[in-house]
C-alpha positions in Angstrom: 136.3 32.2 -145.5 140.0 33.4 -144.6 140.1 31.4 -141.5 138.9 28.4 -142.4 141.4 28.1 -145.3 144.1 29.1 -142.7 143.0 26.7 -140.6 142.7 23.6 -142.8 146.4 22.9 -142.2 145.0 20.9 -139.6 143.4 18.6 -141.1 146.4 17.0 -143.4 148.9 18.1 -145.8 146.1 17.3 -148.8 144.3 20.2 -147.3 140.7 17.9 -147.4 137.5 18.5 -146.0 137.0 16.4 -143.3 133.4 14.5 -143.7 131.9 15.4 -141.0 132.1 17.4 -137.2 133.7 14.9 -135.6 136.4 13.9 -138.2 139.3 15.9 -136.1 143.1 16.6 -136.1 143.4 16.0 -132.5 146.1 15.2 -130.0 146.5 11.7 -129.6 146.3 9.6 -126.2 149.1 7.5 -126.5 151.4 10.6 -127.0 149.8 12.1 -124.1 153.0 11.3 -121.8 155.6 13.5 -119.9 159.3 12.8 -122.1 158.2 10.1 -124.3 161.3 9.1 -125.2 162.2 8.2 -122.0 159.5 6.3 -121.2 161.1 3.3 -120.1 163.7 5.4 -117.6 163.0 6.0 -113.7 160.5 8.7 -113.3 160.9 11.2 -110.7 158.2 12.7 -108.4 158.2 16.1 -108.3 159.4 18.3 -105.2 156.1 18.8 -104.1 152.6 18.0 -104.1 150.9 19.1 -107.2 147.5 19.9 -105.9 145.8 23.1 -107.1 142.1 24.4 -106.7 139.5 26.9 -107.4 135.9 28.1 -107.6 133.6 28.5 -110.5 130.0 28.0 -111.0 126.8 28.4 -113.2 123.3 29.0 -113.1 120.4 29.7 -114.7 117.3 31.9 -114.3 114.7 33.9 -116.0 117.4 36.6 -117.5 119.5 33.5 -118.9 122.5 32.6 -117.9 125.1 33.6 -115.3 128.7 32.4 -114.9 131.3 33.3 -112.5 134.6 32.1 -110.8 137.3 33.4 -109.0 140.9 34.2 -110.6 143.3 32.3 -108.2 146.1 29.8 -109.8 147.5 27.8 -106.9 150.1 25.4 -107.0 150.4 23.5 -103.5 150.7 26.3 -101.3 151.7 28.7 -104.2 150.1 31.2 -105.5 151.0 30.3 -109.1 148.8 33.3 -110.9 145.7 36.0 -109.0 144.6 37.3 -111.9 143.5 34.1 -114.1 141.0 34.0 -116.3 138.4 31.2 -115.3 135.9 32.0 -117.3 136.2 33.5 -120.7 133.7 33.5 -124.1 134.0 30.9 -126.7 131.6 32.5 -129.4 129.4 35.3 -129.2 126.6 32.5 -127.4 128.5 30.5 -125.5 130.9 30.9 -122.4 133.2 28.3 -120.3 134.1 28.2 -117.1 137.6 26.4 -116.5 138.7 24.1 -113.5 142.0 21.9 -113.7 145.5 22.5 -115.0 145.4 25.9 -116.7 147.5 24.6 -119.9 145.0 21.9 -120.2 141.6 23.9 -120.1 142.9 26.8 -122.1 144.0 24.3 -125.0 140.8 22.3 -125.0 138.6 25.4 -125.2 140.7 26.8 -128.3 139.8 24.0 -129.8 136.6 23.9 -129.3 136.0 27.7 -130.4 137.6 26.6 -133.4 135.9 23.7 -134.3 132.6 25.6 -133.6 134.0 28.5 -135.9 134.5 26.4 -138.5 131.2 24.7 -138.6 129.7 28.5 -138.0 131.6 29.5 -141.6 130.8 26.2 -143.4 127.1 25.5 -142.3 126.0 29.3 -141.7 124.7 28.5 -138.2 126.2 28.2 -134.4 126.5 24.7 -133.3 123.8 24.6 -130.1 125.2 24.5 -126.3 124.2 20.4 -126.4 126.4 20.1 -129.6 128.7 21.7 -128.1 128.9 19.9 -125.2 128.9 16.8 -126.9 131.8 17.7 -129.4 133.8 18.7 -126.4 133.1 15.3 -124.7 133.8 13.3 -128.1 137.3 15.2 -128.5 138.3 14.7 -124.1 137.0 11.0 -123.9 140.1 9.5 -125.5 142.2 11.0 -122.5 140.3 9.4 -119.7 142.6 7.7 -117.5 145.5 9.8 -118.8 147.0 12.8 -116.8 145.2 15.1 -118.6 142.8 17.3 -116.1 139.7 19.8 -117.8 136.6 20.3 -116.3 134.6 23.0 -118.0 131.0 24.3 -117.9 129.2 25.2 -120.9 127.1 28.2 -120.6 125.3 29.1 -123.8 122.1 30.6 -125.5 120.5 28.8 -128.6 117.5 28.4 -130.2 116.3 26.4 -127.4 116.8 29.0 -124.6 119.8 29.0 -121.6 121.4 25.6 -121.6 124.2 24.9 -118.9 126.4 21.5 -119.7 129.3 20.2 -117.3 132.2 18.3 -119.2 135.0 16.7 -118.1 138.4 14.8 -119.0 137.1 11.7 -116.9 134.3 10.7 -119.3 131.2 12.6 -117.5 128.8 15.0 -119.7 125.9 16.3 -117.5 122.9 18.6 -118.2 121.6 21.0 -115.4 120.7 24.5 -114.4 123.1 24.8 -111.8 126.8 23.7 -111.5 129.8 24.5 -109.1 133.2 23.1 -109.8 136.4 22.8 -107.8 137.9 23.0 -104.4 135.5 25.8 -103.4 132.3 24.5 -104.8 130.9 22.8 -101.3 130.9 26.3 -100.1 129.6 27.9 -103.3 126.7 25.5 -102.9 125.7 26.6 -99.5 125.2 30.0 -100.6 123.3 28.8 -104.6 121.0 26.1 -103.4 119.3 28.5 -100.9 119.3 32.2 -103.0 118.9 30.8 -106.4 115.5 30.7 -108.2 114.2 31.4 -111.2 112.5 34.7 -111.2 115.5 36.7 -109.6 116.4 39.9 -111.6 120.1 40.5 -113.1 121.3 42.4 -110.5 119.8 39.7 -108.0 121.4 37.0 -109.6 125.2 38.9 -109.9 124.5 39.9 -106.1 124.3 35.8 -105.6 126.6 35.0 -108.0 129.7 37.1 -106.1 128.4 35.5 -103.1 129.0 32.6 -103.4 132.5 32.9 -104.5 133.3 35.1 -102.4 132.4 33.0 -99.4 134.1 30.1 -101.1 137.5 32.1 -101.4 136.9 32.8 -97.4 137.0 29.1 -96.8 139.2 28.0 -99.6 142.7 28.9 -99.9 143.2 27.9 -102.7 140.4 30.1 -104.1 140.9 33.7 -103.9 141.6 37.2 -105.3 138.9 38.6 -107.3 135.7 37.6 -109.2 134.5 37.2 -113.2 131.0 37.1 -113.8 129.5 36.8 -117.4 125.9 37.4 -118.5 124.4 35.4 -121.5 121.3 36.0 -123.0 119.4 35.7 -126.5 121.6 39.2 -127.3 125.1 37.3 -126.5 127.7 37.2 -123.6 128.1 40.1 -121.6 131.0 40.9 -119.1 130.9 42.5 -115.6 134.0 44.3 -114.4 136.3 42.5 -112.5 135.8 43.0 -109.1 138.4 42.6 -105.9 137.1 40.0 -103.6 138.1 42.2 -100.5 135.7 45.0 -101.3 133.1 42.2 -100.6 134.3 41.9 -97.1 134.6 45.5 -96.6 131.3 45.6 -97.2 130.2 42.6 -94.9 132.3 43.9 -92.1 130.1 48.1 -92.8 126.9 45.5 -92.6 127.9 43.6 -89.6 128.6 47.2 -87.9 125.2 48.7 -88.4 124.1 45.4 -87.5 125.8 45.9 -84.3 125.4 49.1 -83.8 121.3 48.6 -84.6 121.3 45.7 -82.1 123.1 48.0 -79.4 
Protein backbone atom coordinates (compact mmCIF):
# COMPACT_ATOMS: atom_id res chain seq x y z
CA UNK A 1 0.00 0.00 0.00
CA UNK A 2 3.22 2.30 -0.47
CA UNK A 3 1.85 4.02 -3.46
CA UNK A 4 -1.28 4.81 -2.47
CA UNK A 5 -0.06 6.47 0.73
CA UNK A 6 2.49 8.37 -1.52
CA UNK A 7 0.01 9.30 -3.64
CA UNK A 8 -2.69 10.64 -1.27
CA UNK A 9 -0.95 14.06 -1.31
CA UNK A 10 -3.26 14.61 -3.93
CA UNK A 11 -6.09 14.60 -2.60
CA UNK A 12 -5.58 17.57 0.18
CA UNK A 13 -3.24 18.44 2.89
CA UNK A 14 -5.69 16.31 5.47
CA UNK A 15 -4.51 13.40 3.61
CA UNK A 16 -8.52 12.05 3.32
CA UNK A 17 -10.06 9.38 1.51
CA UNK A 18 -11.84 10.71 -1.09
CA UNK A 19 -15.66 9.06 -1.08
CA UNK A 20 -15.75 7.68 -3.99
CA UNK A 21 -13.96 7.19 -7.91
CA UNK A 22 -14.89 10.20 -9.12
CA UNK A 23 -14.03 12.50 -6.11
CA UNK A 24 -10.57 13.77 -7.87
CA UNK A 25 -7.66 16.30 -7.39
CA UNK A 26 -7.81 17.45 -10.88
CA UNK A 27 -6.69 20.39 -12.98
CA UNK A 28 -9.18 22.94 -13.05
CA UNK A 29 -10.75 24.57 -16.29
CA UNK A 30 -10.68 27.95 -15.54
CA UNK A 31 -6.92 27.73 -14.87
CA UNK A 32 -6.66 26.01 -18.09
CA UNK A 33 -5.16 29.29 -19.87
CA UNK A 34 -1.76 30.27 -21.55
CA UNK A 35 -0.11 33.19 -18.82
CA UNK A 36 -2.95 33.71 -16.58
CA UNK A 37 -1.82 36.57 -15.24
CA UNK A 38 -1.84 38.32 -18.28
CA UNK A 39 -4.98 37.52 -19.32
CA UNK A 40 -6.32 40.82 -19.97
CA UNK A 41 -2.98 41.84 -22.25
CA UNK A 42 -2.83 41.49 -26.20
CA UNK A 43 -2.17 37.95 -27.13
CA UNK A 44 0.11 37.11 -29.79
CA UNK A 45 -0.34 34.36 -32.53
CA UNK A 46 2.33 32.32 -32.87
CA UNK A 47 4.87 32.33 -35.91
CA UNK A 48 3.24 29.61 -37.41
CA UNK A 49 0.45 27.44 -37.83
CA UNK A 50 0.14 24.99 -35.11
CA UNK A 51 -1.30 22.00 -36.90
CA UNK A 52 0.06 18.56 -36.11
CA UNK A 53 -1.13 14.95 -37.11
CA UNK A 54 -0.89 11.34 -36.92
CA UNK A 55 -2.19 7.80 -37.26
CA UNK A 56 -3.38 5.39 -34.77
CA UNK A 57 -6.04 2.77 -34.70
CA UNK A 58 -7.77 -0.23 -33.02
CA UNK A 59 -9.48 -3.28 -33.63
CA UNK A 60 -10.82 -6.25 -32.46
CA UNK A 61 -11.03 -9.93 -33.48
CA UNK A 62 -11.07 -13.38 -32.21
CA UNK A 63 -7.40 -13.19 -30.52
CA UNK A 64 -8.57 -9.90 -28.68
CA UNK A 65 -7.37 -6.87 -29.27
CA UNK A 66 -4.91 -5.09 -31.54
CA UNK A 67 -3.57 -1.50 -31.34
CA UNK A 68 -1.13 0.32 -33.43
CA UNK A 69 0.03 3.80 -34.53
CA UNK A 70 2.76 5.39 -36.02
CA UNK A 71 5.61 7.41 -34.06
CA UNK A 72 5.74 10.78 -35.97
CA UNK A 73 5.44 14.25 -33.83
CA UNK A 74 4.85 17.04 -36.39
CA UNK A 75 4.58 20.46 -35.84
CA UNK A 76 3.44 22.41 -39.07
CA UNK A 77 5.81 21.23 -41.44
CA UNK A 78 8.26 20.06 -38.54
CA UNK A 79 9.18 17.05 -37.69
CA UNK A 80 8.88 17.80 -33.89
CA UNK A 81 9.76 13.98 -32.59
CA UNK A 82 10.11 10.22 -35.08
CA UNK A 83 10.34 8.14 -32.43
CA UNK A 84 7.01 8.99 -30.24
CA UNK A 85 5.31 6.82 -28.39
CA UNK A 86 1.56 6.63 -29.57
CA UNK A 87 0.55 3.95 -27.95
CA UNK A 88 1.82 2.74 -24.66
CA UNK A 89 0.09 0.32 -21.66
CA UNK A 90 -1.83 1.78 -18.82
CA UNK A 91 -2.20 -1.45 -16.58
CA UNK A 92 -1.37 -4.84 -17.24
CA UNK A 93 -5.19 -5.00 -19.31
CA UNK A 94 -5.54 -2.02 -20.78
CA UNK A 95 -3.67 0.03 -23.51
CA UNK A 96 -4.14 3.66 -25.09
CA UNK A 97 -3.52 4.92 -28.16
CA UNK A 98 -2.77 8.86 -28.20
CA UNK A 99 -3.83 11.55 -30.80
CA UNK A 100 -3.40 15.39 -30.01
CA UNK A 101 -0.81 17.53 -28.34
CA UNK A 102 1.74 15.16 -26.83
CA UNK A 103 1.88 17.07 -23.39
CA UNK A 104 -1.81 16.80 -23.25
CA UNK A 105 -2.32 13.00 -23.87
CA UNK A 106 0.68 11.86 -21.96
CA UNK A 107 -0.68 13.79 -18.75
CA UNK A 108 -4.25 12.56 -19.06
CA UNK A 109 -3.16 8.99 -19.35
CA UNK A 110 -0.94 9.25 -16.07
CA UNK A 111 -3.69 10.11 -14.53
CA UNK A 112 -5.80 7.73 -15.45
CA UNK A 113 -3.22 4.82 -14.74
CA UNK A 114 -3.20 6.24 -11.49
CA UNK A 115 -6.53 6.57 -10.60
CA UNK A 116 -7.08 2.95 -11.86
CA UNK A 117 -4.02 1.89 -9.64
CA UNK A 118 -5.43 3.25 -6.82
CA UNK A 119 -8.78 1.75 -7.02
CA UNK A 120 -6.76 -1.70 -8.12
CA UNK A 121 -4.94 -1.31 -4.30
CA UNK A 122 -8.13 -0.18 -2.52
CA UNK A 123 -10.87 -2.48 -3.98
CA UNK A 124 -8.62 -5.53 -4.98
CA UNK A 125 -9.86 -5.56 -8.61
CA UNK A 126 -9.06 -3.64 -12.11
CA UNK A 127 -11.58 -1.10 -12.99
CA UNK A 128 -13.26 -2.66 -16.50
CA UNK A 129 -12.27 -1.01 -19.99
CA UNK A 130 -16.15 0.76 -19.83
CA UNK A 131 -15.15 2.22 -16.29
CA UNK A 132 -12.37 3.15 -17.59
CA UNK A 133 -13.56 4.93 -20.35
CA UNK A 134 -16.05 6.63 -18.48
CA UNK A 135 -13.57 7.93 -15.68
CA UNK A 136 -11.50 9.30 -18.35
CA UNK A 137 -14.55 11.07 -19.97
CA UNK A 138 -15.80 12.34 -16.39
CA UNK A 139 -12.12 13.80 -15.63
CA UNK A 140 -11.72 15.51 -19.78
CA UNK A 141 -15.44 16.83 -19.92
CA UNK A 142 -14.66 19.95 -17.83
CA UNK A 143 -12.15 21.05 -20.62
CA UNK A 144 -14.49 21.04 -23.57
CA UNK A 145 -14.34 24.15 -25.29
CA UNK A 146 -10.87 24.91 -23.79
CA UNK A 147 -7.51 24.52 -25.70
CA UNK A 148 -6.96 21.39 -24.34
CA UNK A 149 -6.65 18.56 -27.28
CA UNK A 150 -6.66 14.43 -26.18
CA UNK A 151 -8.08 11.91 -28.14
CA UNK A 152 -7.28 8.44 -26.86
CA UNK A 153 -8.58 4.83 -27.59
CA UNK A 154 -9.04 2.47 -24.86
CA UNK A 155 -8.06 -0.95 -25.60
CA UNK A 156 -8.54 -3.36 -22.74
CA UNK A 157 -9.43 -7.05 -21.62
CA UNK A 158 -11.94 -7.53 -18.62
CA UNK A 159 -14.19 -9.93 -17.46
CA UNK A 160 -16.43 -9.16 -20.27
CA UNK A 161 -13.96 -9.93 -23.19
CA UNK A 162 -11.99 -7.18 -25.65
CA UNK A 163 -13.64 -3.85 -25.23
CA UNK A 164 -12.29 -0.90 -27.48
CA UNK A 165 -13.64 2.83 -26.23
CA UNK A 166 -12.79 6.15 -28.12
CA UNK A 167 -12.54 9.28 -25.69
CA UNK A 168 -12.03 12.60 -26.37
CA UNK A 169 -11.44 16.29 -24.89
CA UNK A 170 -14.54 17.50 -26.92
CA UNK A 171 -17.15 15.59 -24.81
CA UNK A 172 -17.52 12.30 -27.14
CA UNK A 173 -17.25 8.67 -25.51
CA UNK A 174 -17.96 6.01 -28.16
CA UNK A 175 -18.06 2.09 -27.95
CA UNK A 176 -16.94 0.05 -31.07
CA UNK A 177 -14.69 -2.68 -32.45
CA UNK A 178 -12.82 -0.66 -34.66
CA UNK A 179 -11.45 2.96 -34.44
CA UNK A 180 -8.88 5.07 -36.42
CA UNK A 181 -7.79 8.49 -35.13
CA UNK A 182 -5.98 11.42 -36.66
CA UNK A 183 -4.85 12.96 -39.86
CA UNK A 184 -4.02 9.52 -41.38
CA UNK A 185 -7.16 7.67 -40.32
CA UNK A 186 -9.18 8.17 -43.89
CA UNK A 187 -6.43 6.11 -45.27
CA UNK A 188 -6.07 3.71 -42.41
CA UNK A 189 -9.83 2.97 -43.01
CA UNK A 190 -9.41 2.02 -46.65
CA UNK A 191 -7.10 -0.61 -45.84
CA UNK A 192 -9.34 -1.96 -42.03
CA UNK A 193 -12.87 -1.88 -43.37
CA UNK A 194 -11.98 -4.26 -46.16
CA UNK A 195 -9.12 -6.85 -44.41
CA UNK A 196 -10.53 -6.81 -41.00
CA UNK A 197 -12.86 -9.66 -39.66
CA UNK A 198 -13.22 -11.56 -36.92
CA UNK A 199 -11.69 -14.88 -37.34
CA UNK A 200 -8.17 -13.58 -38.59
CA UNK A 201 -5.25 -15.13 -36.75
CA UNK A 202 -2.45 -12.90 -34.77
CA UNK A 203 -0.16 -12.75 -37.33
CA UNK A 204 -3.07 -11.87 -39.84
CA UNK A 205 -4.26 -9.20 -37.85
CA UNK A 206 -0.52 -7.52 -37.17
CA UNK A 207 0.00 -8.12 -41.10
CA UNK A 208 -3.24 -5.66 -41.29
CA UNK A 209 -2.55 -3.69 -38.61
CA UNK A 210 1.08 -2.42 -40.17
CA UNK A 211 -0.87 -1.91 -43.25
CA UNK A 212 -2.84 0.30 -42.64
CA UNK A 213 -0.41 2.65 -41.10
CA UNK A 214 1.89 2.18 -43.22
CA UNK A 215 -0.27 3.23 -46.21
CA UNK A 216 -1.46 6.09 -44.10
CA UNK A 217 2.17 7.44 -43.46
CA UNK A 218 2.43 7.11 -47.54
CA UNK A 219 -0.31 9.54 -47.90
CA UNK A 220 0.05 11.54 -44.74
CA UNK A 221 2.96 13.59 -44.07
CA UNK A 222 2.41 14.25 -41.12
CA UNK A 223 2.36 10.50 -40.27
CA UNK A 224 5.48 8.68 -40.67
CA UNK A 225 8.59 6.85 -39.37
CA UNK A 226 7.92 3.62 -37.88
CA UNK A 227 5.05 1.52 -36.34
CA UNK A 228 3.83 0.24 -32.52
CA UNK A 229 1.60 -2.53 -32.37
CA UNK A 230 0.27 -3.95 -29.04
CA UNK A 231 -1.47 -7.31 -28.50
CA UNK A 232 -4.10 -7.66 -25.58
CA UNK A 233 -5.60 -10.60 -24.53
CA UNK A 234 -7.13 -12.36 -21.38
CA UNK A 235 -3.05 -13.03 -20.48
CA UNK A 236 -2.36 -9.04 -20.65
CA UNK A 237 -0.76 -6.55 -23.15
CA UNK A 238 1.90 -7.73 -25.30
CA UNK A 239 4.36 -5.58 -27.43
CA UNK A 240 5.70 -6.16 -30.99
CA UNK A 241 9.08 -4.78 -31.90
CA UNK A 242 9.21 -1.58 -33.27
CA UNK A 243 9.32 -1.77 -36.80
CA UNK A 244 10.83 0.97 -39.52
CA UNK A 245 8.06 1.87 -41.83
CA UNK A 246 10.51 1.74 -44.91
CA UNK A 247 11.20 -1.94 -44.67
CA UNK A 248 7.39 -2.10 -45.50
CA UNK A 249 7.99 -0.54 -48.81
CA UNK A 250 11.02 -2.44 -49.48
CA UNK A 251 9.00 -5.07 -49.30
CA UNK A 252 6.09 -3.76 -51.58
CA UNK A 253 8.48 -2.53 -54.08
CA UNK A 254 10.33 -6.95 -54.03
CA UNK A 255 6.33 -7.76 -54.46
CA UNK A 256 5.66 -5.36 -57.21
CA UNK A 257 8.88 -6.85 -58.97
CA UNK A 258 7.91 -10.45 -59.09
CA UNK A 259 4.74 -9.11 -59.92
CA UNK A 260 6.25 -7.66 -62.80
CA UNK A 261 8.51 -9.88 -63.63
CA UNK A 262 5.52 -12.84 -63.37
CA UNK A 263 3.46 -10.67 -65.62
CA UNK A 264 6.45 -10.30 -68.18
Amino acid sequence: MALEDLCMSWYGRDKSRPTNLLDLNLPSAESFKENPSESDSVRHPPPFAMTHGTTTLAFTFQGGVLAAGDTRSSCNGLVASPDSHKVGPIHSHLVGTSSGTSADCTLWKRILARELRLYHLRHGRRVSTCGAAKLLWHMLLPFKGTELCVATTLCGWDTGGPGIFYVCSDGTRLRGTLFSVGSGSPYAYSVLDQAVEWGMTTEEAVQVAREAVYRATHRDAYSGNCVDIYHVTAAGWTRRKREDLKEEYYREKARMSITSEVEN
